[in-house]
DOVEX-239455 format. One record per residue: residue in one letter; y, x, z of N, C-alpha, C in turn. Coordinates in steps of 0.2 Angstrom, whole numbers. Layout:
<nodes>
+------+-------+-------+-------+-------+-------+-------+-------+-------+-------+
: rest :    ny :    nx :    nz :   cay :   cax :   caz :    cy :    cx :    cz :
+------+-------+-------+-------+-------+-------+-------+-------+-------+-------+
:    A :     Y :     X :     Z :     Y :     X :     Z :     Y :     X :     Z :
...
+------+-------+-------+-------+-------+-------+-------+-------+-------+-------+
</nodes>
This chain:
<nodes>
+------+-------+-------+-------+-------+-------+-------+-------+-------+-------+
: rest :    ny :    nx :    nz :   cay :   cax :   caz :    cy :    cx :    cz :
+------+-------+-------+-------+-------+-------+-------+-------+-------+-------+
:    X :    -6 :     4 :     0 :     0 :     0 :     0 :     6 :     4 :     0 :
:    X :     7 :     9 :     4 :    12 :    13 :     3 :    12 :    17 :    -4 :
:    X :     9 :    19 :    -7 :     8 :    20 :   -15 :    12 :    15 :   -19 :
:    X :    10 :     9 :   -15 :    14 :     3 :   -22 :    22 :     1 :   -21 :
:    X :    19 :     5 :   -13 :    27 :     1 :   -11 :    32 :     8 :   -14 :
:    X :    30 :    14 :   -13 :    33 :    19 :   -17 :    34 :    18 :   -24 :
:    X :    30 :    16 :   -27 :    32 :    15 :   -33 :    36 :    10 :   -37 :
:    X :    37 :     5 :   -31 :    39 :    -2 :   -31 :    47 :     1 :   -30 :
:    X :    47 :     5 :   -26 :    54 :     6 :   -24 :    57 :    12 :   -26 :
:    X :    52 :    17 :   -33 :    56 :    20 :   -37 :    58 :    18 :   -42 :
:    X :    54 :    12 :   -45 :    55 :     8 :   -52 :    63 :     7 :   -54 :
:    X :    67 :     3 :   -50 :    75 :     3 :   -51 :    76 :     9 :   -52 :
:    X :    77 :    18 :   -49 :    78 :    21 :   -50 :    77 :    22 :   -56 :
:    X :    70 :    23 :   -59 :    69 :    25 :   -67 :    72 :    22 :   -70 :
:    X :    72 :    15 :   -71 :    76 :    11 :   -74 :    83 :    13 :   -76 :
:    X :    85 :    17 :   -68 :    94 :    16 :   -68 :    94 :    23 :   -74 :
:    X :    89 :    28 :   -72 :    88 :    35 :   -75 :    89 :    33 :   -81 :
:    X :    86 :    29 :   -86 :    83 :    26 :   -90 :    88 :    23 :   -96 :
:    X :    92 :    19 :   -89 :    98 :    15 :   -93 :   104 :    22 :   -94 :
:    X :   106 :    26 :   -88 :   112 :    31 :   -90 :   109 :    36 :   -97 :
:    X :   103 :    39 :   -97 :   102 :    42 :  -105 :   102 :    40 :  -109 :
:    X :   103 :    31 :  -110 :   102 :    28 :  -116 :   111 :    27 :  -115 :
:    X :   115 :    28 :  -111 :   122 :    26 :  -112 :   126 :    34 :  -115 :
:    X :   125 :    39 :  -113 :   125 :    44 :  -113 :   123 :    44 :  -120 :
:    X :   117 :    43 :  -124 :   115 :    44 :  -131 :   122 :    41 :  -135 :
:    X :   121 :    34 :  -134 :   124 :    30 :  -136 :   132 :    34 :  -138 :
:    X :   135 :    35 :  -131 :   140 :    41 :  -131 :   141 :    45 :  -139 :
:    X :   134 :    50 :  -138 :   135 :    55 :  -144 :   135 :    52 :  -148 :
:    X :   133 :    47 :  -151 :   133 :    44 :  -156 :   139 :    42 :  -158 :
:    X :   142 :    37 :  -154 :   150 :    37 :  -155 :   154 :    43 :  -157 :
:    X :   153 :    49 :  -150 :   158 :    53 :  -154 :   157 :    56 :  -161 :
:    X :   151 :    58 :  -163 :   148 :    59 :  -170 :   151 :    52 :  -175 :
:    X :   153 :    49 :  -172 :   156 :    44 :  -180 :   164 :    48 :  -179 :
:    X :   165 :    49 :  -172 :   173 :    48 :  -171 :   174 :    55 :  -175 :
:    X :   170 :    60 :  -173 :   170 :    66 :  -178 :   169 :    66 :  -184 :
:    X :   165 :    62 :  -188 :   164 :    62 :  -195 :   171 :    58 :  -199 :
:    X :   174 :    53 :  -193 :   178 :    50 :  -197 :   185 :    54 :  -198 :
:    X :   185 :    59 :  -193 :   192 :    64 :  -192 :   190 :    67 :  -199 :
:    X :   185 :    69 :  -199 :   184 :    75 :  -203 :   185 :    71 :  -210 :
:    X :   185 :    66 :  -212 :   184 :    63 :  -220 :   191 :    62 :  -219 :
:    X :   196 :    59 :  -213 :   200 :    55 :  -213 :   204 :    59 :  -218 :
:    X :   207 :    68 :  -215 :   213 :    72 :  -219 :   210 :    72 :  -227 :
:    X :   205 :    72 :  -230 :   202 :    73 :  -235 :   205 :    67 :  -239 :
:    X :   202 :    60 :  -235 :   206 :    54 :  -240 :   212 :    55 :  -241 :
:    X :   217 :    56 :  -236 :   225 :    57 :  -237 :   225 :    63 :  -240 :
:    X :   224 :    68 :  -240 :   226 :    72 :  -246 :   223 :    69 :  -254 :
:    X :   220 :    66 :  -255 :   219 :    64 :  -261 :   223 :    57 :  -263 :
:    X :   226 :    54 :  -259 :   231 :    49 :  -260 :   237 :    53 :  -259 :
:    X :   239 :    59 :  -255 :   245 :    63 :  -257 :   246 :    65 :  -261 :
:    X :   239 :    66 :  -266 :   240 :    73 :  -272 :   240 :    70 :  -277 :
:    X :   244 :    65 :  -278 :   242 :    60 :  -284 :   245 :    54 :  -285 :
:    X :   249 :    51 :  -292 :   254 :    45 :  -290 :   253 :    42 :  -297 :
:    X :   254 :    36 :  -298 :   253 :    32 :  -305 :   259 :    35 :  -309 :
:    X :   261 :    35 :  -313 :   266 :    39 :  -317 :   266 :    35 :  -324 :
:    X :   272 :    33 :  -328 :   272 :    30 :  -333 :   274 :    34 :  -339 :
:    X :   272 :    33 :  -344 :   276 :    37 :  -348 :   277 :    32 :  -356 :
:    X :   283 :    33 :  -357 :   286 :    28 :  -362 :   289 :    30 :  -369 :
:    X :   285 :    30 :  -375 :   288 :    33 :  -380 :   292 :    29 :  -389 :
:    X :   296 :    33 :  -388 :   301 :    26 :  -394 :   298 :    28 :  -399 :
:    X :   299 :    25 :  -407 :   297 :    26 :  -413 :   302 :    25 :  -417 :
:    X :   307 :    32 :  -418 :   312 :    31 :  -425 :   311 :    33 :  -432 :
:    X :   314 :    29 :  -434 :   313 :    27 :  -444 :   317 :    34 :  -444 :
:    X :   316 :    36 :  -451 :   318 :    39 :  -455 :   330 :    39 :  -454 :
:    X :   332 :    34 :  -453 :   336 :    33 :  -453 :   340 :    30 :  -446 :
:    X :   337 :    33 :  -442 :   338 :    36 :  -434 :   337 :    27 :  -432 :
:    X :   334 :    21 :  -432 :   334 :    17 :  -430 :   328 :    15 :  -426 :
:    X :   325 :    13 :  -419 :   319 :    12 :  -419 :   316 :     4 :  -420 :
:    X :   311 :     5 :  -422 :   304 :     1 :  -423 :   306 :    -4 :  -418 :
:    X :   301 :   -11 :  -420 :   300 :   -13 :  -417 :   294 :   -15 :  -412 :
:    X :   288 :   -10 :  -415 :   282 :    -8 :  -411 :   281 :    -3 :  -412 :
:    X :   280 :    -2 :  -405 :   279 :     6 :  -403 :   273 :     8 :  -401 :
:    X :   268 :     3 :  -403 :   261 :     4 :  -400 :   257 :    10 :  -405 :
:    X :   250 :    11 :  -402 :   247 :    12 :  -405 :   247 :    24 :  -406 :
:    X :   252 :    24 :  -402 :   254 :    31 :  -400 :   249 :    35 :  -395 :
:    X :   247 :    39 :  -398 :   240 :    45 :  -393 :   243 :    50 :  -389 :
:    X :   245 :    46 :  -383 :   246 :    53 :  -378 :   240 :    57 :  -373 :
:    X :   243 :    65 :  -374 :   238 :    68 :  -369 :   241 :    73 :  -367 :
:    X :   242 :    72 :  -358 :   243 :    76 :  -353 :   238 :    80 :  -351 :
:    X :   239 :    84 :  -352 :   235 :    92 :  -354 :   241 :    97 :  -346 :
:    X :   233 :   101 :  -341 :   235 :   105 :  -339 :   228 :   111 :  -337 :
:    X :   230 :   116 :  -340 :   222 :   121 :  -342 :   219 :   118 :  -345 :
:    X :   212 :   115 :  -342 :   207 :   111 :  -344 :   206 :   105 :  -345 :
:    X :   212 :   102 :  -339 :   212 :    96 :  -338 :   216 :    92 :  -342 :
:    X :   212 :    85 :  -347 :   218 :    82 :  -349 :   217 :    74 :  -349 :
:    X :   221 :    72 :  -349 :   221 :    64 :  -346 :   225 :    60 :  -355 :
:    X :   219 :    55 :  -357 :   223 :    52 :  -362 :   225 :    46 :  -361 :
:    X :   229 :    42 :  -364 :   229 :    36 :  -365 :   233 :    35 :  -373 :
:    X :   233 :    29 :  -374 :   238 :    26 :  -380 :   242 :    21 :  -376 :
:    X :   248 :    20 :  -381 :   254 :    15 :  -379 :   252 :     7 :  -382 :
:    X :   257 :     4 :  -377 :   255 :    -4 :  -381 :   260 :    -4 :  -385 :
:    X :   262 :   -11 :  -388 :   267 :   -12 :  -389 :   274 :   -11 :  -389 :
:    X :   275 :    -9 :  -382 :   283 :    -7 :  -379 :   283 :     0 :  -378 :
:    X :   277 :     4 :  -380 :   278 :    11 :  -382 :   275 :    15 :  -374 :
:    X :   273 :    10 :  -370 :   272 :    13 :  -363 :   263 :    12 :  -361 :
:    X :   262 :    19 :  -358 :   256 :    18 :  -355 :   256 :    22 :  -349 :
:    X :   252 :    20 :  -342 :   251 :    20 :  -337 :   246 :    24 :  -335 :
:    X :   248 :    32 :  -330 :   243 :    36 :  -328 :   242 :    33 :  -320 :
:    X :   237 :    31 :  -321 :   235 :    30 :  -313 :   231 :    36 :  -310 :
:    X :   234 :    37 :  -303 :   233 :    43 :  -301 :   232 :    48 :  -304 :
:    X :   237 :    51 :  -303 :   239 :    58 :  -308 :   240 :    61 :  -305 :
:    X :   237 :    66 :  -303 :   239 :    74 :  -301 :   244 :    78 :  -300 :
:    X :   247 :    79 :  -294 :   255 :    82 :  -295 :   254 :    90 :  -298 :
:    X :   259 :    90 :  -304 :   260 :    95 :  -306 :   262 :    95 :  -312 :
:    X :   264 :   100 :  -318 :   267 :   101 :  -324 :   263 :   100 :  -329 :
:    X :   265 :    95 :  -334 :   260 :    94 :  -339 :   264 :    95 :  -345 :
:    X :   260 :    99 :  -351 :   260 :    98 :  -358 :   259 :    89 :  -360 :
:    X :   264 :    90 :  -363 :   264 :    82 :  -370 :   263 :    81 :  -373 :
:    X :   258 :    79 :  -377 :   254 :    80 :  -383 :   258 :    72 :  -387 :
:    X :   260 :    71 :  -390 :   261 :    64 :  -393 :   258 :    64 :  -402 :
:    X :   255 :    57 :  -403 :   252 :    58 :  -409 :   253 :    51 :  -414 :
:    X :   256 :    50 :  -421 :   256 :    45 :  -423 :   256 :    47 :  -431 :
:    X :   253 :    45 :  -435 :   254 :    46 :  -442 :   262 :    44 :  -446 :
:    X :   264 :    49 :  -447 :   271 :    49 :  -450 :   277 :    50 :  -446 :
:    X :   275 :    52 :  -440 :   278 :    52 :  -434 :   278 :    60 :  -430 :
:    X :   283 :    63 :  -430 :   283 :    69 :  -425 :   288 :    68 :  -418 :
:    X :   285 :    72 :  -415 :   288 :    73 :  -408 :   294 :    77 :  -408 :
:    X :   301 :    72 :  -405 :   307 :    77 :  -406 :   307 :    84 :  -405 :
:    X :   303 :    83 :  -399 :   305 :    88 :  -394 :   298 :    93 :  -396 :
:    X :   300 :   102 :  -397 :   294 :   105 :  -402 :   288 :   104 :  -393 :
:    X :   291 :   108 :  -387 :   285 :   108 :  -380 :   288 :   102 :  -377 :
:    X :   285 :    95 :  -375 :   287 :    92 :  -372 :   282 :    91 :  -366 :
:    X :   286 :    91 :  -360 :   282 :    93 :  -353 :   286 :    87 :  -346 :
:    X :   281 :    85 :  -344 :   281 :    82 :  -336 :   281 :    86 :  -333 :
:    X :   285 :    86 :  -326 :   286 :    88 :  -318 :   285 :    81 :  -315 :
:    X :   277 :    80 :  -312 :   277 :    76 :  -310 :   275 :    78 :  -302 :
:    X :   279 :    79 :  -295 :   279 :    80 :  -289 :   279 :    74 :  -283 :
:    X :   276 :    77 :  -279 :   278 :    72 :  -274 :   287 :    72 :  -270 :
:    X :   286 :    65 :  -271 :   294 :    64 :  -269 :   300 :    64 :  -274 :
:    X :   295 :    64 :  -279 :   302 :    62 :  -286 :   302 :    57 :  -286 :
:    X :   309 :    53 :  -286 :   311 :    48 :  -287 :   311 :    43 :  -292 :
:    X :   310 :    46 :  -299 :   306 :    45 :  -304 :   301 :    45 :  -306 :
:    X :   297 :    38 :  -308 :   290 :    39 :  -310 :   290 :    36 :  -317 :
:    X :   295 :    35 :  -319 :   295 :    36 :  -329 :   296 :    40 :  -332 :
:    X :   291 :    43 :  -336 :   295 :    48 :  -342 :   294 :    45 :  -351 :
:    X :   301 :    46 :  -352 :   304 :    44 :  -360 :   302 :    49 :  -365 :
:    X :   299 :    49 :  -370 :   300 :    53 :  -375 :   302 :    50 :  -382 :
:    X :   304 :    52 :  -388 :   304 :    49 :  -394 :   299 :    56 :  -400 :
:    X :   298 :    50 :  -405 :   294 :    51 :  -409 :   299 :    49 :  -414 :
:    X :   299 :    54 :  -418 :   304 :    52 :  -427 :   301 :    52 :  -433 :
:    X :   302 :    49 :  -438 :   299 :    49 :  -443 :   299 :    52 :  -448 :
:    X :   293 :    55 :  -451 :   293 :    60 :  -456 :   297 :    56 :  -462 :
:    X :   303 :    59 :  -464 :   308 :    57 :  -469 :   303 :    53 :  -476 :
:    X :   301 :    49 :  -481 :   299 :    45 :  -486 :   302 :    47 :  -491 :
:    X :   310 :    46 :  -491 :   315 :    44 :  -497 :   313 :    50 :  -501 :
:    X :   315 :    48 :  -509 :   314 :    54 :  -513 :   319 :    56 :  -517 :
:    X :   321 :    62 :  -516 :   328 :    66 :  -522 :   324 :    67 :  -528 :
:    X :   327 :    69 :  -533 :   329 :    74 :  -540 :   336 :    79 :  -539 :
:    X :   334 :    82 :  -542 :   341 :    90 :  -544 :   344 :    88 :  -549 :
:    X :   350 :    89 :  -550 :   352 :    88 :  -557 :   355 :    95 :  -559 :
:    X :   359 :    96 :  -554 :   365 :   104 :  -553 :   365 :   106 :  -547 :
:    X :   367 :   112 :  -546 :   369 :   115 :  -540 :   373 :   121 :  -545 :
:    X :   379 :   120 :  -539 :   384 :   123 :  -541 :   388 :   128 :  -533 :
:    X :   393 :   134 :  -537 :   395 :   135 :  -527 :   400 :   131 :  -526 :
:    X :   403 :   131 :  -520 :   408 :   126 :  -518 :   415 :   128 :  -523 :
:    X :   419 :   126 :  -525 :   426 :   129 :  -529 :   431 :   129 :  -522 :
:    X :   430 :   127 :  -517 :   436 :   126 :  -515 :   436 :   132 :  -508 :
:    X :   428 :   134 :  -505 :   430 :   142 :  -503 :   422 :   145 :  -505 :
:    X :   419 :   143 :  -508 :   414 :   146 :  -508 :   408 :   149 :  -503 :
:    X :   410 :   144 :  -498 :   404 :   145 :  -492 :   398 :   144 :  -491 :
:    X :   398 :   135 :  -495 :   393 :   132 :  -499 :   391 :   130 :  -503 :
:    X :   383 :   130 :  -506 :   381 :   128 :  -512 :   384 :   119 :  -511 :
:    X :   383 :   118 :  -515 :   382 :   110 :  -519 :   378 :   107 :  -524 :
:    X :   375 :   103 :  -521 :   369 :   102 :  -528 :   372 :    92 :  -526 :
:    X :   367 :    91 :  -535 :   370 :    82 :  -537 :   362 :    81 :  -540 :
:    X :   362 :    74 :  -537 :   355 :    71 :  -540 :   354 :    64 :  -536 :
:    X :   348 :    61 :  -537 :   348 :    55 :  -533 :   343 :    56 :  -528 :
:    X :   345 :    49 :  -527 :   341 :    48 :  -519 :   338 :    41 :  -518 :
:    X :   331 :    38 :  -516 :   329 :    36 :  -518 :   324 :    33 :  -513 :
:    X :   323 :    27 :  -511 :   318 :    25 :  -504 :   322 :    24 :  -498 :
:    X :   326 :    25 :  -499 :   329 :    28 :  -492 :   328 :    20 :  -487 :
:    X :   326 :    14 :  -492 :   327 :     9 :  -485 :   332 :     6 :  -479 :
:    X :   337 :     8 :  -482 :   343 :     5 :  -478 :   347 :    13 :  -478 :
:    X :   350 :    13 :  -473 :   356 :    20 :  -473 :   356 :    26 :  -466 :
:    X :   358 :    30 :  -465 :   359 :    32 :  -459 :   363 :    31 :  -455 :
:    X :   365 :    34 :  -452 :   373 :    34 :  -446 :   375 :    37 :  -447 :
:    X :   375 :    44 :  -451 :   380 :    50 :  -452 :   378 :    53 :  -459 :
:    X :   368 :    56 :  -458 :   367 :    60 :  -462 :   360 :    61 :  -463 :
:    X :   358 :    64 :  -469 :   350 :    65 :  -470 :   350 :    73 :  -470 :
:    X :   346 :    76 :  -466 :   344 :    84 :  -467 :   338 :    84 :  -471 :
:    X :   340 :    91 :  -471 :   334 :    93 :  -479 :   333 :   102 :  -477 :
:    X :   328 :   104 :  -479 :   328 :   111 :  -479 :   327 :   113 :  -487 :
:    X :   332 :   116 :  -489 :   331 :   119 :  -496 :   327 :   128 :  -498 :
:    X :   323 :   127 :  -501 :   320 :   134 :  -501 :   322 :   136 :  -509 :
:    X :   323 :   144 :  -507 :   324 :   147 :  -512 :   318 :   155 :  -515 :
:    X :   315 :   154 :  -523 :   311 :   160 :  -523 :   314 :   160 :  -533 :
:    X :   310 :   167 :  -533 :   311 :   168 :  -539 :   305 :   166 :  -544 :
:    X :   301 :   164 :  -540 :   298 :   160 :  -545 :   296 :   153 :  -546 :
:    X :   293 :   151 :  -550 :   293 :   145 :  -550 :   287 :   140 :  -547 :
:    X :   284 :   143 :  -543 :   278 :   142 :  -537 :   282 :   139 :  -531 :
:    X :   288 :   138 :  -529 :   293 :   139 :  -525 :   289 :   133 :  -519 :
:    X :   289 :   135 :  -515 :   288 :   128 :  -508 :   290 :   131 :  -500 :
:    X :   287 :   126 :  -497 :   287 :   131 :  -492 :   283 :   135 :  -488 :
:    X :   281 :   133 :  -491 :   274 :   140 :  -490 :   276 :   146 :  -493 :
:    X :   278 :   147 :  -501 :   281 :   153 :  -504 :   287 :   152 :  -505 :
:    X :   293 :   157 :  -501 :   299 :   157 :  -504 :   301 :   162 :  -503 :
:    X :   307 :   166 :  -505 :   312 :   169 :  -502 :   317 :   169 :  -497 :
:    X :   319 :   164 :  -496 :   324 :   162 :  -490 :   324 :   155 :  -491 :
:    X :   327 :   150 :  -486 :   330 :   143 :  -486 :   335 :   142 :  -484 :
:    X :   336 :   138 :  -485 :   346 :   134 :  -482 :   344 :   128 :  -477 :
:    X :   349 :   125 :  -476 :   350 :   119 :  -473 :   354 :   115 :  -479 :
:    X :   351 :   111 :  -480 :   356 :   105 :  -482 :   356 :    98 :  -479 :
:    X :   363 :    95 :  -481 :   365 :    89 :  -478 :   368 :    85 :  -483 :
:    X :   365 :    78 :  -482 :   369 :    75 :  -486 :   372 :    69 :  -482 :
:    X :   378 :    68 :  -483 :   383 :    63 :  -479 :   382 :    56 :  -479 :
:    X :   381 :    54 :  -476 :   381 :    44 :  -477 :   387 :    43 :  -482 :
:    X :   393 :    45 :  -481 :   398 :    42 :  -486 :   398 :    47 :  -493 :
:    X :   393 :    53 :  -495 :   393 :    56 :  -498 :   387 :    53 :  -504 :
:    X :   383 :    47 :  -502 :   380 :    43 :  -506 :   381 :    38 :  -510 :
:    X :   384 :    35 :  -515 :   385 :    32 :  -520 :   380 :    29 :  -527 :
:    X :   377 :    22 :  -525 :   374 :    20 :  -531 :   368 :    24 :  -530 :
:    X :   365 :    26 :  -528 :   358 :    32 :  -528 :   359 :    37 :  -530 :
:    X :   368 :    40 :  -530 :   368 :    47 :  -533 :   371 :    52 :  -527 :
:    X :   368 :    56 :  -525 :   372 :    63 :  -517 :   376 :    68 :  -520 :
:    X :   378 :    72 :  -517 :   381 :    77 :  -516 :   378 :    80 :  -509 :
:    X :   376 :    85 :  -510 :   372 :    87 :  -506 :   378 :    96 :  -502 :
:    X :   377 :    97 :  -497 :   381 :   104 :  -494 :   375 :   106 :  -493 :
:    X :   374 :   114 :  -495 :   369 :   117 :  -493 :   373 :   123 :  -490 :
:    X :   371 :   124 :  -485 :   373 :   130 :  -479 :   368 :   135 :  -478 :
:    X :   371 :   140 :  -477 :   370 :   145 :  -473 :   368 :   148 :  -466 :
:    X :   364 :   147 :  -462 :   364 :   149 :  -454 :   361 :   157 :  -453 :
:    X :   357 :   158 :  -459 :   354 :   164 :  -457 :   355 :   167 :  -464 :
:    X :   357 :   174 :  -466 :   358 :   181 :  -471 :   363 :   175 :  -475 :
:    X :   363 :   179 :  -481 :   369 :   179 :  -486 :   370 :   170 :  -489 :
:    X :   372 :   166 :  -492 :   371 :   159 :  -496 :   368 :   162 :  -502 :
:    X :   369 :   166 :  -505 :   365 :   168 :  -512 :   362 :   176 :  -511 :
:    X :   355 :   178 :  -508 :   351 :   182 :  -508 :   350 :   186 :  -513 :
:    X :   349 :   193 :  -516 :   345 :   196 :  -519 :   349 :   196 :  -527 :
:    X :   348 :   199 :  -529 :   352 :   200 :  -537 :   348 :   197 :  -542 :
:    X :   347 :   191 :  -541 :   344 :   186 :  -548 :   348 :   182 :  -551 :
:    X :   344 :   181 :  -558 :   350 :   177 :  -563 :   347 :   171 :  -562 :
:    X :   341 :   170 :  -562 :   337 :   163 :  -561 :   334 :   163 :  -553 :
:    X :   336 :   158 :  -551 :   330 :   158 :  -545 :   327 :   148 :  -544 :
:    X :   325 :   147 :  -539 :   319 :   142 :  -541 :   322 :   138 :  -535 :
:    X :   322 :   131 :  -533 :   325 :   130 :  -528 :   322 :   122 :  -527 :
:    X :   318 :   122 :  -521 :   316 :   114 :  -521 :   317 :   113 :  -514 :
:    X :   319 :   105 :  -513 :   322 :   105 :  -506 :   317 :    98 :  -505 :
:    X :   318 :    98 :  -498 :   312 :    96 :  -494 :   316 :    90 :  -488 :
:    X :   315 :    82 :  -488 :   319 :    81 :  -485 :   316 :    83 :  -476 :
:    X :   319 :    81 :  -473 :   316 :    85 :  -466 :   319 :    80 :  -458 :
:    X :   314 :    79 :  -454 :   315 :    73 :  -449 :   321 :    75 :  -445 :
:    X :   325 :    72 :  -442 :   327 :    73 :  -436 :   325 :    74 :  -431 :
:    X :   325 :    81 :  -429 :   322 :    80 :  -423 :   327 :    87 :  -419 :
:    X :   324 :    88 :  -414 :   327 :    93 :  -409 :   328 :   102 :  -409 :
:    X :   331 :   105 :  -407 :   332 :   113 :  -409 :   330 :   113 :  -419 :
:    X :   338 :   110 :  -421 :   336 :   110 :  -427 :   335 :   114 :  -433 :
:    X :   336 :   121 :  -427 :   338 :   127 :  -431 :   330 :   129 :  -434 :
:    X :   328 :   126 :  -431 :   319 :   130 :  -430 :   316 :   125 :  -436 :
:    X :   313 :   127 :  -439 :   307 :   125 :  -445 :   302 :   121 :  -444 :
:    X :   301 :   118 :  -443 :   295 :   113 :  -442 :   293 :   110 :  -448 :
:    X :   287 :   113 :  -450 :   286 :   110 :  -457 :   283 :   105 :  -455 :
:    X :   279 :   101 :  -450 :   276 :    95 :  -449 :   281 :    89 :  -452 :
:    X :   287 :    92 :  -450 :   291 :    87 :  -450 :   294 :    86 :  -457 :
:    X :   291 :    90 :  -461 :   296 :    92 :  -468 :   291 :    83 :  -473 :
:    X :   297 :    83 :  -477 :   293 :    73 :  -481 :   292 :    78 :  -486 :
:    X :   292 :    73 :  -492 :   289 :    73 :  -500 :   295 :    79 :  -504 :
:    X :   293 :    83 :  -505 :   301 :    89 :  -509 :   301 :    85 :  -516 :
:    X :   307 :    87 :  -516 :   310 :    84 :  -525 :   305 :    92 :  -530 :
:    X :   307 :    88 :  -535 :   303 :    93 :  -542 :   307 :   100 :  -540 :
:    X :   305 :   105 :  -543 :   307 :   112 :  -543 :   313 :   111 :  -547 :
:    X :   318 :   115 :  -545 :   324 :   115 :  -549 :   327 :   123 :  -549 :
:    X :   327 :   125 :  -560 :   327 :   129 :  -561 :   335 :   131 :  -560 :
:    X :   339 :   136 :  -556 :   347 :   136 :  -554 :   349 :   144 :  -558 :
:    X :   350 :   143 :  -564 :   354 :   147 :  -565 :   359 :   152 :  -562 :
:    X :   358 :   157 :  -560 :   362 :   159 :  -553 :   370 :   159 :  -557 :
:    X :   376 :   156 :  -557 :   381 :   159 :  -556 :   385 :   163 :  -558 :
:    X :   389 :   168 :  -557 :   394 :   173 :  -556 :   396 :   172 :  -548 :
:    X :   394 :   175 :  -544 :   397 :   176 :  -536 :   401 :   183 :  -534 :
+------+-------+-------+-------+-------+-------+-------+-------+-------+-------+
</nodes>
């Protein structure tokens, strides 16, 4: 009997034994969630800091500096080393990067007949910019089509060539002006891929008449008449508007008029 009654009267204490280990388990196990969840918790929030929806919006200008009225249909890609992010635009020219990685990105924009003003266009997209649009435009590779008829040098100082011929497609008018790159070679293969030199030319909105221009060809780089020829070769190319216009972008060059053969002169 004392056997049972000792047993009798250690059973609550096993139990209490019994119950405080299983409370005590119970414990680690909470703090093991409270520790897994600290540990994920700073990983979440850096990935929701390092990253923000960004929009980017592109216009589509005609040939004659006016824009469209659809802008869709435009292939952007946000490019940085490896990483690149595309989308295309709807209708109003805009497409939406959701969670976008803070940092500087290359702009790829693409449309048939269509080049990007701007030759490197790039985001700076950071935390705590105030700005989450970015605008670009896309301009049209020029259509309309010239003929030569003459070029002549200017008579009143001789700074500029002059040439007369028509013009053609244009589809309504400019605001100011059409630019052109004029190339010049001694032979008859002239483009621009082979040439001797090139100009800039301009031809003025009020400088068009009936389908007929007067075109200014200028000088920015070496002499207006190059090299000691009696004949040289001269085909001009019309060429988009677009940004740092000093620079060559052949993407942007349209349909060139026929070669015209230019009697050089007396200079």
């Amino acid at each position: 009997m004392l056997l049972n009654q000792n047993e009798t009267l250690n059973f609550p204490i096993l139990k209490q034994i019994s119950n405080s280990f299983l409370f005590r388990q119970k414990s680690l196990n909470l703090y093991k969630y409270i520790f897994l969840f600290l540990l994920i918790l700073p990983v979440a929030c850096e990935k929701e800091e390092n990253s923000h929806d960004t929009e980017v919006k592109v216009k589509l200008i005609d040939q004659n500096w006016l824009p469209l009225s659809d802008h869709s249909g435009i292939a952007i890609t946000l490019s940085r080393g490896s990483e690149l992010f595309e989308g295309v635009t709807d209708e109003k020219g805009k497409f939406v990067f959701y969670d976008l990685p803070y940092g500087i990105f290359d702009v790829s924009l693409e449309k048939d007949g269509f080049i990007s003003d701007l030759i490197q266009p790039e985001i700076t997209h950071h935390k705590g910019d105030s700005v989450w649009s970015h605008s670009f435009n896309m301009v049209e590779i020029p259509h309309f089509r010239l003929t030569i008829d003459s070029i002549i040098i200017d008579p009143a100082f001789g700074q500029k060539l002059l040439a007369y011929g028509t013009i053609s497609e244009t589809r309504g008018e400019p605001p100011h002006q059409y630019g052109m790159r004029v190339f010049f070679s001694d032979s008859p293969d002239v483009s621009k891929d082979n040439y001797l030199y090139y100009h800039f030319g301009t031809i003025l909105k009020r400088l068009i008449n009936d389908g007929y221009y007067e075109m200014w060809i200028t000088n920015w780089y070496g002499r207006l008449i190059q090299g000691d020829f009696d004949t040289l070769y001269v085909r001009v190319y019309p060429c988009a508007f677009y940004n740092e216009w000093l620079k060559l972008r052949e993407e942007g060059l349209g349909t060139p008029a026929e070669v015209f053969e230019w009697v050089v002169p007396e200079h």
